[in-house]
N, C-alpha and C positions, 0 to 999 in steps of 0.2 A: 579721682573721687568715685564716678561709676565702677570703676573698675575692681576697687575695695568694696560697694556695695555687692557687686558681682560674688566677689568670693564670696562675702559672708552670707548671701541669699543661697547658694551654690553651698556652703555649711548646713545650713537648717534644711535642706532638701535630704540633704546625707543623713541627717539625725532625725529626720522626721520618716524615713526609708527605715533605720533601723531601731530604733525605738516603738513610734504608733504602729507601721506596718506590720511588724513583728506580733505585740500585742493582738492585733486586729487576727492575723493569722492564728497563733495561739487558741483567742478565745472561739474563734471562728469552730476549728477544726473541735475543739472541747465540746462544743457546743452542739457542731453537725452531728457527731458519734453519738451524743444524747439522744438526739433527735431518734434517728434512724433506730437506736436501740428501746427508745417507747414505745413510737408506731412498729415495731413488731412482737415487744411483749404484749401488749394485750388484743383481744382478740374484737373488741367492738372498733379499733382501729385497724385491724387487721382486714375484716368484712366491711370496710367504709370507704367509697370511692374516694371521697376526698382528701381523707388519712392518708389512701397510698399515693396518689399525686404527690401530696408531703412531703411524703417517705422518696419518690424516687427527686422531688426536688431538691431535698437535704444532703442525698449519695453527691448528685452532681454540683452545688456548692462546696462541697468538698473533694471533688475534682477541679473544678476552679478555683480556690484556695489554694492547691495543688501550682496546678501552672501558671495559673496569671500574678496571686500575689507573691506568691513566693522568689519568682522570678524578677520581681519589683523589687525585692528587699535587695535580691541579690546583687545585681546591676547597681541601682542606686543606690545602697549603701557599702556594697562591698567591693562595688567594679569587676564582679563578677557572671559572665555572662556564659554560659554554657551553651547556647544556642550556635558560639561564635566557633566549636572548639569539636561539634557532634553535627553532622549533616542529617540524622536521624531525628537528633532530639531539637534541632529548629524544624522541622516538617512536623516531627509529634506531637510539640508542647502546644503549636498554634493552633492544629487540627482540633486536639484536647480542648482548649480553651475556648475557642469560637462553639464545639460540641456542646459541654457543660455549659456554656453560658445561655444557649438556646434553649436547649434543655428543659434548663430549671426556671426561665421564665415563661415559658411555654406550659410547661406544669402548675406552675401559679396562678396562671389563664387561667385554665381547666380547673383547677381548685376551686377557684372563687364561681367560676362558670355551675360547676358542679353544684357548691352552694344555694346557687340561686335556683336551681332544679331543685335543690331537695327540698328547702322551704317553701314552693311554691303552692298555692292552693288548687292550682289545677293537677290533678291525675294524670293527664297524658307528656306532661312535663316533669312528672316526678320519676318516670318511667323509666326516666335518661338517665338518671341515678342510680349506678350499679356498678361495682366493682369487677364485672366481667366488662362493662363496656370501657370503664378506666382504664383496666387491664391494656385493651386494644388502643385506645387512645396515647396512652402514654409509649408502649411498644412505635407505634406508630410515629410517635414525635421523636424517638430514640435510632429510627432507620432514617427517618427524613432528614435530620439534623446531620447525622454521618455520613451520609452518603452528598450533602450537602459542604461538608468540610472537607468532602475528598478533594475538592478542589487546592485544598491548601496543602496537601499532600503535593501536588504536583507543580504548583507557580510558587510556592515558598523554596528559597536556595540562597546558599552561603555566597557574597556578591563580595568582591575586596573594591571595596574605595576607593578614589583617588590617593586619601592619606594614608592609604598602608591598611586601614581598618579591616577588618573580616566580620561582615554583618549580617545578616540573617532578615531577609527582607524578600517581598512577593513581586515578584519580574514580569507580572503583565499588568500593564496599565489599565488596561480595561477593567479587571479583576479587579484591583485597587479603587476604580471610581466608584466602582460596584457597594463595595466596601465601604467609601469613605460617605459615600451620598443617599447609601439609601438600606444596606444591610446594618452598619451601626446606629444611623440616628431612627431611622423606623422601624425595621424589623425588631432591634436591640433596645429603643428608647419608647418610641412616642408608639406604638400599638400595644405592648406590654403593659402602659400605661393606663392605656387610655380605658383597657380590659379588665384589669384587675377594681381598679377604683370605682368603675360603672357597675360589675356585678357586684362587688363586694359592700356599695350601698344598696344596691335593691334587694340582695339577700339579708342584706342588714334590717332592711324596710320589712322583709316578707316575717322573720324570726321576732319582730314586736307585734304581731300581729298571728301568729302561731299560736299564742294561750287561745286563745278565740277559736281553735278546731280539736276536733279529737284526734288528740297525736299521741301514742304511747310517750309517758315519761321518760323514759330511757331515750326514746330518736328523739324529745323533747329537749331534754337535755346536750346529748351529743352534739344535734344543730347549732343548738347555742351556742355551745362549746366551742366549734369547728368556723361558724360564722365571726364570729368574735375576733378571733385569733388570724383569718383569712382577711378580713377589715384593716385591723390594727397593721398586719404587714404590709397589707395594700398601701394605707394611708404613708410608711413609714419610707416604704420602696420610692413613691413621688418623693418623698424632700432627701431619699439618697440618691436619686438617679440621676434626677432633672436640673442640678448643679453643674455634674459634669459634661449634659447636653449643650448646658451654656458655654462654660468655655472651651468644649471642645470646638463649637461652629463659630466663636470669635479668634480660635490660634487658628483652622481653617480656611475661613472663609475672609481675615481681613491682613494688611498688611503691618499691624503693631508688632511683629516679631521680628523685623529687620532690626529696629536697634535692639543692641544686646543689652541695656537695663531689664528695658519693658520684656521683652525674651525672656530673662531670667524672672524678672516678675510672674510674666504669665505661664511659667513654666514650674514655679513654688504653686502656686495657683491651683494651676490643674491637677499637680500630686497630692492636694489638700483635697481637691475633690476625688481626686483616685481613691484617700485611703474614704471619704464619705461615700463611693461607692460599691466599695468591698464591704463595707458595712451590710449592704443586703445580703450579701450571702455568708455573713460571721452571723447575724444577728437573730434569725427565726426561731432559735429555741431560747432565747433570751427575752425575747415578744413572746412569745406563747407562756411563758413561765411568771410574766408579770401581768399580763391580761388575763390569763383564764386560772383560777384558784384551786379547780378539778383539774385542770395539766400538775400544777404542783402536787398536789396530791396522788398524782400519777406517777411522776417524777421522784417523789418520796420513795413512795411506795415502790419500786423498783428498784432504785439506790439497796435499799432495807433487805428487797429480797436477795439481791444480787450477796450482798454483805452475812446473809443467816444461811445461807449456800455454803459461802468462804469457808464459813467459819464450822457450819456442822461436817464441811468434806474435809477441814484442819483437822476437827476432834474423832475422825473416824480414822485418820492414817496415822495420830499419835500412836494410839495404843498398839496400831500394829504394829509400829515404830519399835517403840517399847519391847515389844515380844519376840523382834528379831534379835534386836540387842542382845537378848535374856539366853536366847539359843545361842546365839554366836560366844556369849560369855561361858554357858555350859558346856561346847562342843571346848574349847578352849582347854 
């Protein structure tokens, strides 16, 4: 009887791999190209420290969509694992992945960090708000992260099993505890957390309290705009993250995976909350597109331009179209 529940939870793993994972990916990768293609059309995003945070957290979500989910789909729904088959691309994919995921929630800090700078009513606090110091900021999270994943360059390696397997797995144990105890659940979970939510109320606190100073309309607006949006992911990143925190430290840290029901239960489980953590990085331009009314209209507005481009560079190579035709008919 477990045994038959076994397969058929061991089914819905594979269909929930290829189905939502897929989708999730899809809208994900649609959605990051958005992204990245707003914040560099226009120019008050362009000149806005906490736009380009966005901006460079948007690119690395979609390096992470890249290697982590896509490599999910593949494995669990296809039994396809290329890590097992490339000595390279098990070194790259993980280097990649741990890079991008740092990355982009390290930029999210600073985003919302940034936010709370710019709404501040003190002046020597607002000062911190610049897009040359972003610039730096973010460079800086982009060498530290790398140079920090070099590690995985080196202890990641194709290991055969006992069962014949050829696996793709990191050979120093200390590495690993490194990992398991204190770079995935804090560096990865609970300071991410604890950073975006914290500034991202008190920026939220500072920007209902902005009518009250003289603020040009325009940085009046933008703040808003940027705070809102920085909020709303905040709030959104706690109820995608902080699921998977859970059952990742109850398959670690307790003995319910020895029988293989509960195994297979908490192993449906945790892919549930996989694909609820992929979420965070599908989902930022889909949050900014329902919470802020001037994103959409940004968004439009772009769509529109990109499309009156198409179509006046169509109606400008017909004719010459035409005209070759007309020569090539007369040489004829």
């Amino acid at each position: 009887m477990s045994s038959s529940k076994i397969v058929e939870l061991d089914l819905i793993s594979k269909k929930i791999n290829i189905y939502v994972c897929s989708a999730i990916l899809i809208v994900g990768v649609i959605g990051g190209c958005f992204n990245v293609l707003i914040f560099l059309s226009f120019r008050t995003f362009r000149e806005n420290s906490c736009a380009f945070y966005l901006l460079v957290m948007s690119v690395c979500n979609l390096g992470q969509l890249a290697t982590g989910l896509l490599r999910q789909i593949m494995v669990g729904g296809f039994s396809i694992d290329w890590t097992q088959s490339s000595l390279f691309y098990c070194k790259w994919r993980t280097f990649c992945f741990q890079a991008c995921m740092l990355i982009s929630l390290t930029n999210i800090c600073l985003a919302t960090i940034d936010q709370y700078w710019a709404t501040c009513h003190r002046q020597k606090w607002q000062k911190w708000c610049n897009v040359k110091l972003a610039h730096r900021l973010a460079a800086i999270s982009v060498i530290v992260w790398h140079l920090h994943g070099s590690s995985y360059l080196v202890f990641m390696n194709q290991v055969v099993l006992p069962t014949g397997v050829v696996s793709c797995i990191n050979t120093n144990l200390i590495f690993q505890q490194y990992i398991n105890y204190f770079l995935s659940p804090v560096i990865g979970r609970v300071i991410p957390l604890t950073i975006t939510v914290v500034f991202a109320v008190l920026a939220y606190r500072n920007v209902k309290r902005i009518s009250y100073r003289t603020v040009p309309l325009v940085r009046r607006e933008l703040d808003k705009q940027l705070t809102t949006m920085v909020l709303v992911q905040a709030i959104f990143t706690t109820f995608a993250i902080t699921p998977s925190v859970i059952v990742n430290a109850i398959i670690s840290y307790t003995n319910l995976t020895k029988d293989p029901l509960i195994s297979a239960i908490m192993q449906l489980t945790n892919l549930i909350m996989t694909c609820l953590y992929y979420l965070y990085f599908a989902s930022p331009f889909y949050i900014y597109l329902c919470v802020s009314e001037r994103f959409r209209r940004q968004f439009f507005y772009v769509i529109s331009s990109q499309w009156h481009q198409k179509k006046m560079y169509v109606n400008q190579i017909a004719p010459q179209s035409e005209l070759e035709k007309t020569i090539r008919h007369n040489a004829s």
